[in-house]
RODO-2510 file (C-alpha; in nm, 4 decimals, decimal comma):
residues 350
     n   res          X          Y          Z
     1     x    -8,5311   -15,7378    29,0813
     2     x    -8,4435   -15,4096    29,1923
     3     x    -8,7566   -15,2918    29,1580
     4     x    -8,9112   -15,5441    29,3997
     5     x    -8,6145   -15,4726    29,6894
     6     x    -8,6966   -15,1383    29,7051
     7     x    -9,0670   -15,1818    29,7641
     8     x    -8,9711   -15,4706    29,9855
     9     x    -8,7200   -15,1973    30,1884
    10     x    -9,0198   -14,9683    30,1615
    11     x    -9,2540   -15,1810    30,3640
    12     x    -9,0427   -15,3467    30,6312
    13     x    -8,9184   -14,9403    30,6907
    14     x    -9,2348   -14,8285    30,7758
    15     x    -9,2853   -14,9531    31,1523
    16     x    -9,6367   -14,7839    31,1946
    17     x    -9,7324   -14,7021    30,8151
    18     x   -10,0140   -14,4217    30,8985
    19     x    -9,7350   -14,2402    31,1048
    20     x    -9,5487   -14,0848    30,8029
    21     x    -9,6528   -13,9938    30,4762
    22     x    -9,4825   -13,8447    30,1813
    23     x    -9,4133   -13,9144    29,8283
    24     x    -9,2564   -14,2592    29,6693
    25     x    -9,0779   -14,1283    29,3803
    26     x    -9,0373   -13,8205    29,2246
    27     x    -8,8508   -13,7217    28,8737
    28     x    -8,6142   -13,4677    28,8648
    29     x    -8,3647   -13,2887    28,6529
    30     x    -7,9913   -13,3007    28,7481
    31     x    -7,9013   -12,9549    28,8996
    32     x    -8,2374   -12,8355    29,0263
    33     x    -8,3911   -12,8440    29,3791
    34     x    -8,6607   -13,0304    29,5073
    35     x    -8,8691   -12,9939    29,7713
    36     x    -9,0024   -13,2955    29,9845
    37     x    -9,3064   -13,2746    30,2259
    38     x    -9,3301   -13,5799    30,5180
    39     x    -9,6489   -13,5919    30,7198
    40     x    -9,6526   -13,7292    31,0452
    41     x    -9,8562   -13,7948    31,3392
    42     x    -9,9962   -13,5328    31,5955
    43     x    -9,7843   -13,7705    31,8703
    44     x    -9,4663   -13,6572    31,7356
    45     x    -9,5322   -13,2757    31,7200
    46     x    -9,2551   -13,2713    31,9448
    47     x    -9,0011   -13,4816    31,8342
    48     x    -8,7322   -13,4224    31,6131
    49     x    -8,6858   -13,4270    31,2717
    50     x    -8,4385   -13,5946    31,0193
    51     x    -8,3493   -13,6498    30,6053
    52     x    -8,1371   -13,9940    30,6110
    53     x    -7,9554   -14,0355    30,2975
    54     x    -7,9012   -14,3733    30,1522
    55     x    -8,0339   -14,7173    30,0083
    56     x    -8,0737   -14,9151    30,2859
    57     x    -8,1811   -14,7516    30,6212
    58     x    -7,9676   -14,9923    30,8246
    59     x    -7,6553   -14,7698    30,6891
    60     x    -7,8077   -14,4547    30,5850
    61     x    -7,6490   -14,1184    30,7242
    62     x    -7,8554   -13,8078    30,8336
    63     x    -7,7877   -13,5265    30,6241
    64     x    -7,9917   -13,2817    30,8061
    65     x    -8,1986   -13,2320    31,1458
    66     x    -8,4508   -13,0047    31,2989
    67     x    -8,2988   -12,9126    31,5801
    68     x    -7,9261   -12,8606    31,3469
    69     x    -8,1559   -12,6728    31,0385
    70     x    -7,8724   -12,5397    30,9032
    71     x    -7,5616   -12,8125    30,8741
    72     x    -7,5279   -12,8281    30,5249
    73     x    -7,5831   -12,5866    30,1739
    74     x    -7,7177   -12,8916    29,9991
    75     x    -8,0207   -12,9750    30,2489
    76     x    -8,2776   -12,8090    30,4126
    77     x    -8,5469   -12,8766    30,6370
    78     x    -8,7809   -12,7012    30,8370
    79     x    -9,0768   -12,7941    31,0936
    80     x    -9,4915   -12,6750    31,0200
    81     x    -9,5938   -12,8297    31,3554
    82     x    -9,9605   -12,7117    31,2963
    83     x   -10,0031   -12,8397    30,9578
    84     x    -9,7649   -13,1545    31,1510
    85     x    -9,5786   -13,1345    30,8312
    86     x    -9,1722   -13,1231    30,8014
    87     x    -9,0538   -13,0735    30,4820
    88     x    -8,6791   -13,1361    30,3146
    89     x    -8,5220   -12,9384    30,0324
    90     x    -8,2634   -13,1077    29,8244
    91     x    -8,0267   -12,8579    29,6252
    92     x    -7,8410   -12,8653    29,3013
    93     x    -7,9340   -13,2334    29,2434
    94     x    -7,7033   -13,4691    29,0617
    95     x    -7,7443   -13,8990    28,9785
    96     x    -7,6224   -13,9308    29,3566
    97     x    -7,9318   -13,7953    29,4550
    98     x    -8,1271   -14,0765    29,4946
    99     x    -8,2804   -14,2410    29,7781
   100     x    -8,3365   -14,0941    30,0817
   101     x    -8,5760   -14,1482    30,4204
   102     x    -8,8024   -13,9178    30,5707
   103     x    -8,7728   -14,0028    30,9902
   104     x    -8,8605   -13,9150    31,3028
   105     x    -8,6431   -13,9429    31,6346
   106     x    -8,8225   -14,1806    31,8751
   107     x    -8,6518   -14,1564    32,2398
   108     x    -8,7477   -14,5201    32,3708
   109     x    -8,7401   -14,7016    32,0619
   110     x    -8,6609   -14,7258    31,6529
   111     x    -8,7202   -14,4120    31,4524
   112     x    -9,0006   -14,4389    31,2516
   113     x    -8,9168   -14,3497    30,8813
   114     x    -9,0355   -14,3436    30,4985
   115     x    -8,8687   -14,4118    30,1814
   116     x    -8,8741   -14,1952    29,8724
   117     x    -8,7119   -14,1895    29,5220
   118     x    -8,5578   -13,9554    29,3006
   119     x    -8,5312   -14,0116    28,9397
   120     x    -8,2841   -13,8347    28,8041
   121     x    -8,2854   -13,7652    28,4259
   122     x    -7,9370   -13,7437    28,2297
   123     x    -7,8621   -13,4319    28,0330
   124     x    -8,1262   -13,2054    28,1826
   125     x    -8,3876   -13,3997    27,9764
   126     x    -8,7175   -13,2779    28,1387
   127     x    -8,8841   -13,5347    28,4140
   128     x    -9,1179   -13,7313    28,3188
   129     x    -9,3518   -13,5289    28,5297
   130     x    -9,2762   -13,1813    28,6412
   131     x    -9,4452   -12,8057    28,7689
   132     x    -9,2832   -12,4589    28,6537
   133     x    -9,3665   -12,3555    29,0041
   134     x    -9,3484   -12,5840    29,3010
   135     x    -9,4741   -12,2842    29,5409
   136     x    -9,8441   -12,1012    29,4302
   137     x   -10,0493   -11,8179    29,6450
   138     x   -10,4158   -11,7493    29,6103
   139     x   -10,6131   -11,5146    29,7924
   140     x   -10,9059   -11,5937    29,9852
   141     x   -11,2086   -11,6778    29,7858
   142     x   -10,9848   -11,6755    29,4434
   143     x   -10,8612   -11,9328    29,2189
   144     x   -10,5538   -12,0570    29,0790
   145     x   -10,4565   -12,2844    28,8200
   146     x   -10,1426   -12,5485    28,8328
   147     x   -10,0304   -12,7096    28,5798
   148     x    -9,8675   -13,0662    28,5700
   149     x    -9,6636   -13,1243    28,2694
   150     x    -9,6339   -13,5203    28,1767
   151     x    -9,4556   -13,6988    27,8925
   152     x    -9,6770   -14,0013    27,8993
   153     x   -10,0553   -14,0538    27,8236
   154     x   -10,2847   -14,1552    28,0962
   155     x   -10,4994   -14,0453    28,3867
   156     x   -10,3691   -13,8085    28,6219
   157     x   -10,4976   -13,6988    28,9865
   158     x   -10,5073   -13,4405    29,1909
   159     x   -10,4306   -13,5031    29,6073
   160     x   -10,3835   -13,3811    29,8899
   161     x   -10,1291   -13,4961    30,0947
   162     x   -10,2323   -13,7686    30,3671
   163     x   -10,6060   -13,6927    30,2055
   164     x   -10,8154   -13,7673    29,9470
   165     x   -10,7785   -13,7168    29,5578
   166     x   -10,9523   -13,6130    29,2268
   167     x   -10,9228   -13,7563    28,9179
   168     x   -11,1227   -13,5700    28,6907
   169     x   -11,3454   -13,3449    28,9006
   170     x   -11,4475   -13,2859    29,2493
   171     x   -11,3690   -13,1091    29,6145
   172     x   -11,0680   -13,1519    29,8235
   173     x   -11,1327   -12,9559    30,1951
   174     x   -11,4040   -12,7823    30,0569
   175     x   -11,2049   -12,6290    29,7352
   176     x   -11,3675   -12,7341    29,4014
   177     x   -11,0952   -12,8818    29,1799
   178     x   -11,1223   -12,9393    28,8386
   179     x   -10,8787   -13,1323    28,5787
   180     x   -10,9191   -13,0373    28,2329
   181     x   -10,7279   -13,1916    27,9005
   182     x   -10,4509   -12,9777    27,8960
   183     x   -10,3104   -13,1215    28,2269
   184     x   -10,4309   -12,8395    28,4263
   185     x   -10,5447   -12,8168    28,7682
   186     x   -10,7932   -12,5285    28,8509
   187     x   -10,9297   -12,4759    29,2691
   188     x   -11,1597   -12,2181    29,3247
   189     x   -11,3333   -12,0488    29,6104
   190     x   -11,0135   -12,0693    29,7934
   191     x   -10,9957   -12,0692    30,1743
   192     x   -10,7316   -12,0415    30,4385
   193     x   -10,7564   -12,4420    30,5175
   194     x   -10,6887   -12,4913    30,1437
   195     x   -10,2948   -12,4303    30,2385
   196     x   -10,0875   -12,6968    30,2291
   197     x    -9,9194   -12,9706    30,0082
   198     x   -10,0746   -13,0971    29,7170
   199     x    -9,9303   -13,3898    29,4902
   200     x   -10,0053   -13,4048    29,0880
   201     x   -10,0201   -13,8298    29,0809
   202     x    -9,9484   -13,9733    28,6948
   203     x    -9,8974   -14,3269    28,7560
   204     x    -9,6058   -14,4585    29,0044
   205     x    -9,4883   -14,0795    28,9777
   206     x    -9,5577   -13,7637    29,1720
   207     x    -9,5174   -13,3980    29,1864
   208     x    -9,5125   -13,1930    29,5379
   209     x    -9,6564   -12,8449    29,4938
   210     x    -9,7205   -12,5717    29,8090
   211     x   -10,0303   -12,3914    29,8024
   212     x   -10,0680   -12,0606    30,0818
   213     x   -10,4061   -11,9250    30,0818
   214     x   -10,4090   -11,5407    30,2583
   215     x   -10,6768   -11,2586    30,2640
   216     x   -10,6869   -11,0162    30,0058
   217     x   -10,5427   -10,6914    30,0844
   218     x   -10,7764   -10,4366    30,2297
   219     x   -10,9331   -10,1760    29,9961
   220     x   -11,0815    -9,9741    30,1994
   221     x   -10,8599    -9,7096    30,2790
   222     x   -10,9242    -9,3547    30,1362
   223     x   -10,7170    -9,2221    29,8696
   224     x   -10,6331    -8,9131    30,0908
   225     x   -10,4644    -9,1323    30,3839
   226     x   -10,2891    -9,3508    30,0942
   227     x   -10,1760    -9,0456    29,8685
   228     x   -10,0023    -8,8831    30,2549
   229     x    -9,8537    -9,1733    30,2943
   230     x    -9,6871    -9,1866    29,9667
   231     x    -9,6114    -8,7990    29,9698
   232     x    -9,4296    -8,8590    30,3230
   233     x    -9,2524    -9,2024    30,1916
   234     x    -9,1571    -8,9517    29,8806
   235     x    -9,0516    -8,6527    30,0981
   236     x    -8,8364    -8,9507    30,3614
   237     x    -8,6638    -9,0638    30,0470
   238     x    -8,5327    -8,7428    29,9421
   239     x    -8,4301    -8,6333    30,3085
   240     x    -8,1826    -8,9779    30,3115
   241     x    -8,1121    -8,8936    29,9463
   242     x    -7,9928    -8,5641    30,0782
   243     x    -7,8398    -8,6445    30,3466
   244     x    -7,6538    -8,9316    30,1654
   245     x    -7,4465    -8,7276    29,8975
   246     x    -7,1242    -8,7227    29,9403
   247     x    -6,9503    -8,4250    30,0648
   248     x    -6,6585    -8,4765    29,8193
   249     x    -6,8795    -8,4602    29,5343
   250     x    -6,9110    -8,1003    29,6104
   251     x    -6,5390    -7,9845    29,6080
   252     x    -6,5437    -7,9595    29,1753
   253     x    -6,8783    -7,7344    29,1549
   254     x    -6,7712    -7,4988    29,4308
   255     x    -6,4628    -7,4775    29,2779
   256     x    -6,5672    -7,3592    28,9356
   257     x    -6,7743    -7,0962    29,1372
   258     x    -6,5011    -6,9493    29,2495
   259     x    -6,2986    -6,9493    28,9423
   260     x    -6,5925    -6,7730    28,7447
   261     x    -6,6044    -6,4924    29,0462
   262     x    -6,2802    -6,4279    29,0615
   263     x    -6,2437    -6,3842    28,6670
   264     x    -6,5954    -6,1669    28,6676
   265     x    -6,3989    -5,9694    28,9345
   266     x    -6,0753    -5,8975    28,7323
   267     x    -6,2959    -5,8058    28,4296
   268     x    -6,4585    -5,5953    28,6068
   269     x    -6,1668    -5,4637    28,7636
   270     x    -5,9952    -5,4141    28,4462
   271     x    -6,2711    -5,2091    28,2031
   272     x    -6,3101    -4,9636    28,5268
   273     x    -5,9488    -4,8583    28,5323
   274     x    -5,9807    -4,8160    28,1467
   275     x    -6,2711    -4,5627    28,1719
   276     x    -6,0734    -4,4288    28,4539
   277     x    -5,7816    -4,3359    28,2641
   278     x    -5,9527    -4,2568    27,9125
   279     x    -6,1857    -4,0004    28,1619
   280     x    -5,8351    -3,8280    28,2767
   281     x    -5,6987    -3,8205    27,9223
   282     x    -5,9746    -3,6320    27,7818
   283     x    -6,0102    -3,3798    28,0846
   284     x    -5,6069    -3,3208    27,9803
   285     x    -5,6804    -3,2389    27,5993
   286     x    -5,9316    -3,0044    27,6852
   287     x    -5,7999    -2,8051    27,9432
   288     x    -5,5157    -2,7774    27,7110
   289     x    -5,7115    -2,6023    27,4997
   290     x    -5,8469    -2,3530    27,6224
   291     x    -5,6034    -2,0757    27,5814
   292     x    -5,4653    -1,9286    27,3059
   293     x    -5,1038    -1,8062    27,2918
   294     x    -5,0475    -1,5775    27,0314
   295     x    -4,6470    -1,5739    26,9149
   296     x    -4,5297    -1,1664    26,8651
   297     x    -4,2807    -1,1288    26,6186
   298     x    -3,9967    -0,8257    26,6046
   299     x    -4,0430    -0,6023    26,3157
   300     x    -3,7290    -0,3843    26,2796
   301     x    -3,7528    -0,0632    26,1385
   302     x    -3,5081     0,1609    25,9739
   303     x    -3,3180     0,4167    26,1530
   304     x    -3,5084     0,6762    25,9384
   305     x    -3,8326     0,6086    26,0572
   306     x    -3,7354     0,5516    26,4060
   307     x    -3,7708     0,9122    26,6788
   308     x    -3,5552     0,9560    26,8927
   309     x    -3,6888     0,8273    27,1631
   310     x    -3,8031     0,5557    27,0618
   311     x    -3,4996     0,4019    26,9931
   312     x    -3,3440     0,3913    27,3545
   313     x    -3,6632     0,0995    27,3823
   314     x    -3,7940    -0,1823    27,1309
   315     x    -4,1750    -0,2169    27,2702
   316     x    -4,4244    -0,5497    27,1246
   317     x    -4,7443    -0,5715    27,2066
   318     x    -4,9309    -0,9678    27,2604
   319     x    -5,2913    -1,0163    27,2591
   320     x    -5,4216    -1,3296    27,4268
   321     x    -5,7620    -1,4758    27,3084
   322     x    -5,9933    -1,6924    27,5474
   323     x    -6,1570    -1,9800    27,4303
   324     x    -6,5005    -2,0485    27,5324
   325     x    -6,4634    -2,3169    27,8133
   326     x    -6,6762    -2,6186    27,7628
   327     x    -6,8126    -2,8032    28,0279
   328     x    -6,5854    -3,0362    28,0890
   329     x    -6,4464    -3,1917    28,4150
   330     x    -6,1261    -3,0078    28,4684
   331     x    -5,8214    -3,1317    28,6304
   332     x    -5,6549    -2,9222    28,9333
   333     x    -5,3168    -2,7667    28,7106
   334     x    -5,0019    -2,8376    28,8343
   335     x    -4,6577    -2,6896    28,7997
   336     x    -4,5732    -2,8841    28,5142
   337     x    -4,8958    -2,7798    28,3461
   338     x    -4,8176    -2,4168    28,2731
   339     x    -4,5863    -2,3010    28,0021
   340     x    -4,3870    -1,9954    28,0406
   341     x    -4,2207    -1,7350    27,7881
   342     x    -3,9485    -1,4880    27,7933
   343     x    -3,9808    -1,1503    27,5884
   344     x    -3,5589    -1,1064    27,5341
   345     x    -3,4867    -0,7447    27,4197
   346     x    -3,3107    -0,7556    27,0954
   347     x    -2,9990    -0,5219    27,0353
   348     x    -3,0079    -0,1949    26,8735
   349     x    -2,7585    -0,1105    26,5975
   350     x    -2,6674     0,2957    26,7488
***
């Protein structure tokens, strides 16, 4: 019974049924995002844009608007006015998520609207029909392959939104498409009017996906001009790498530099004084020995032998020796290095 109410809600909503199109029901997985597209007419460029959440439109609430984009974290919506395409996103989806209306503000009369579904699995259970990638980009004259992944057996299509649709093979727009066994679909020779929404169709279900078709990069620029501008993108990198360190960082290093100075200094300062002073000690010893004293003894003799005038005066004789001096540095003498002797006289017995 419910079943028949909602397609009975669907069709009385749709005052003017070619002048909104989007999908009827889509399965999801609780806590993932969706993204809806509605097509509308070229009359309502203009005009703007709502998501209504609820069952019945008569007490649905708007969630989100194009001219307020950004009221809520949970919705979404923005405005392709060339492609005349709005499109809704629906985040972190739970069993709440259910029915909502795709609408259009009308200034002199009743907003005209569409109703879609979301089936919501329980326990992440995958949908019934799903795409790992709801977004794809091809480059001009290029293929790429989607792939719709469904539980259930049957025939699937390929369509384009508000346009026609392939079933097994076939063009959409000018793009071949091909539909193989393995549920994948495969365009080729890719062109800039291939962007836009696509829907994989598997029975009452459907499955949104995005296709952007740009040129391919140009190729044609010489190596020379490509390898500058990676030397100069290099050589800017390392000026703001330079200029970014951190004065602070430098305090430790600069600090251990002048630590192993200052210690290279004091060794230094310390082995020259030692040569200094072992250098004076030696100049000492030698100049110490370069004279020879010679030590004169008294000899007394007997009276006998003695004349007579040689007794009124004892006389001793010294003989100093020279050493050969060796070349040596030689210290200036001092007071204190000269030693001087007396010759005392010693008393006569008369």
């Amino acid at each position: 019974m419910a079943v028949y109410l909602r397609i009975l809600l669907t069709l009385t909503g749709l005052t003017g049924i070619h002048s909104i199109t989007t999908v009827s029901k889509v399965s999801v997985r609780p806590g993932d995002s969706i993204s809806i597209p509605c097509l509308y007419g070229s009359q309502y460029r203009d005009h703007v844009k709502y998501l209504c959440k609820g069952y019945y439109w008569s007490s649905c609430s708007e969630v989100v608007k194009t001219n307020q984009p950004y009221s809520s974290g949970k919705f979404s919506i923005s405005d392709d006015k060339t492609q005349r395409i709005f499109t809704v996103t629906i985040k972190d989806l739970t069993d709440k998520d259910t029915d909502y209306w795709c609408a259009v503000e009308i200034n002199q009369g009743d907003d005209i609207r569409k109703y879609f579904h979301l089936s919501v699995t329980r326990d992440k259970v995958f949908p019934s029909l799903y795409v790992d990638h709801q977004e794809m980009t091809g480059f001009n004259g290029d293929s790429i392959t989607i792939i719709c992944n469904y539980r259930n057996s049957g025939e699937m299509k390929w369509c384009r939104l508000g346009r026609n649709c392939v079933r097994s093979s076939g063009s959409i727009d000018g793009t071949t498409v091909t539909i193989n066994q393995v549920h994948t679909v495969t365009m080729s020779g890719l062109t800039t009017q291939s962007s836009g929404w696509y829907l994989c169709v598997k029975g009452d279900l459907q499955m949104p996906v995005h296709v952007t078709v740009t040129e391919k990069p140009t190729t044609t620029t010489s190596c020379l001009t490509t390898l500058s501008h990676i030397t100069d993108h290099n050589f800017e990198e390392r000026i703001q790498d330079r200029a970014s360190v951190d004065p602070k960082s430098l305090i430790i290093p600069l600090s251990l530099l002048v630590f192993i100075v200052m210690v290279t200094l004091l060794i230094w300062f310390m082995l020259k004084k030692h040569k200094q002073s072992k250098s004076e000690s030696s100049a000492m010893a030698t100049a110490g020995e370069e004279v020879t004293y010679c030590n004169v003894g008294y000899m007394r003799e007997t009276s006998g032998q003695r004349s007579h005038a040689e007794s009124d005066m004892d006389v001793m004789y010294s003989s100093v020796v020279t050493i050969k001096q060796q070349k040596i540095k030689r210290v200036e003498a001092q007071d204190n290095d000269v030693t001087y002797s007396t010759l005392a006289q010693p008393n006569q017995k008369i």
